[in-house]
C-alpha positions in Angstrom: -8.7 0.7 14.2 -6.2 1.7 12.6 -5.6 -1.5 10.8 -8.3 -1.9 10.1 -8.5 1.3 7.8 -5.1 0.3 6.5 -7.1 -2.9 5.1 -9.9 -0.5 3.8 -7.6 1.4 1.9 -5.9 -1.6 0.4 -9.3 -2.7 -0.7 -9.9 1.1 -2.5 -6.6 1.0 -4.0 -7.7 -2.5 -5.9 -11.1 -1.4 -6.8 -10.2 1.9 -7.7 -7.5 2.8 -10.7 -6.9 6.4 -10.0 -6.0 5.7 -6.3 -4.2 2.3 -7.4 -2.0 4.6 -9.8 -1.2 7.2 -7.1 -0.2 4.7 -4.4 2.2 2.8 -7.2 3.4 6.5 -8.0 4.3 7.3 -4.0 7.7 8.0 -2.9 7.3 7.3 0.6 5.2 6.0 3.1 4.1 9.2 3.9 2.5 9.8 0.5 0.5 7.0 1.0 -0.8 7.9 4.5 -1.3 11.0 3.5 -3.0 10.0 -0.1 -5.3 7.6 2.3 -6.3 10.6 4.6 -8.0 12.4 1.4 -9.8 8.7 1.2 -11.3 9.2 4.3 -8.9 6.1 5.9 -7.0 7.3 8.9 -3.6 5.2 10.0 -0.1 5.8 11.0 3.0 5.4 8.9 3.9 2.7 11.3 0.8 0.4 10.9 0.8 0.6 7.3 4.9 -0.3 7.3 4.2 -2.9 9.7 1.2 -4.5 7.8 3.5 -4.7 4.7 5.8 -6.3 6.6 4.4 -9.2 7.5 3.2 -9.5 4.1 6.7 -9.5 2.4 7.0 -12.2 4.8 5.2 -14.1 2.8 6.6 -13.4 -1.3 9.3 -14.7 -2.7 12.0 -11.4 -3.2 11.5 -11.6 -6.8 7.9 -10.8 -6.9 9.1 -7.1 -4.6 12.3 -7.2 -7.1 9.7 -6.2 -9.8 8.5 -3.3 -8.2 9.7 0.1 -9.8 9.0 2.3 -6.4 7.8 2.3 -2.7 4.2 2.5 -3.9 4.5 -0.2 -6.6 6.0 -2.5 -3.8 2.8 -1.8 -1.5 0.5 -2.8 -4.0 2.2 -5.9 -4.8 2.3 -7.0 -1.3 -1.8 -6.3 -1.4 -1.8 -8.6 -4.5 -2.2 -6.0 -6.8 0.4 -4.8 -9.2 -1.3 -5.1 -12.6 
């Protein structure tokens, strides 16, 4: 379940600019979880790191060298870092 509102959450943060911008403007993980709470998306700190993860698996380090914070690096592992 909780995965599965992690992916839910990824899919507001594309389709919505105001919650895109405050995940690219999160310190931490925990700004995030807490930030997808409000959203009505419930999941740990540990699925959401472990999600991204296995993402970054997958990008070549430049794409995550572009990213100006934690939040910023989230979205681009998502595919969305306009």
């Amino acid at each position: 379940m909780s995965e599965s509102a992690f992916a839910a959450f990824a899919d507001l943060a594309k389709s919505d600019s105001q919650v895109r911008e405050q995940v690219r403007q999160a310190a931490t993980p925990m700004h995030v979880v807490n930030l997808a709470k409000e959203n009505g998306h419930v999941f740990t700190q540990a699925t959401m790191m472990k999600m991204q993860a296995e993402k970054m698996k997958q990008l070549h380090d430049d794409h995550i060298n572009e990213a100006s914070s934690w939040g910023e690096a989230l979205l681009i592992c998502f595919g969305e870092h306009s």
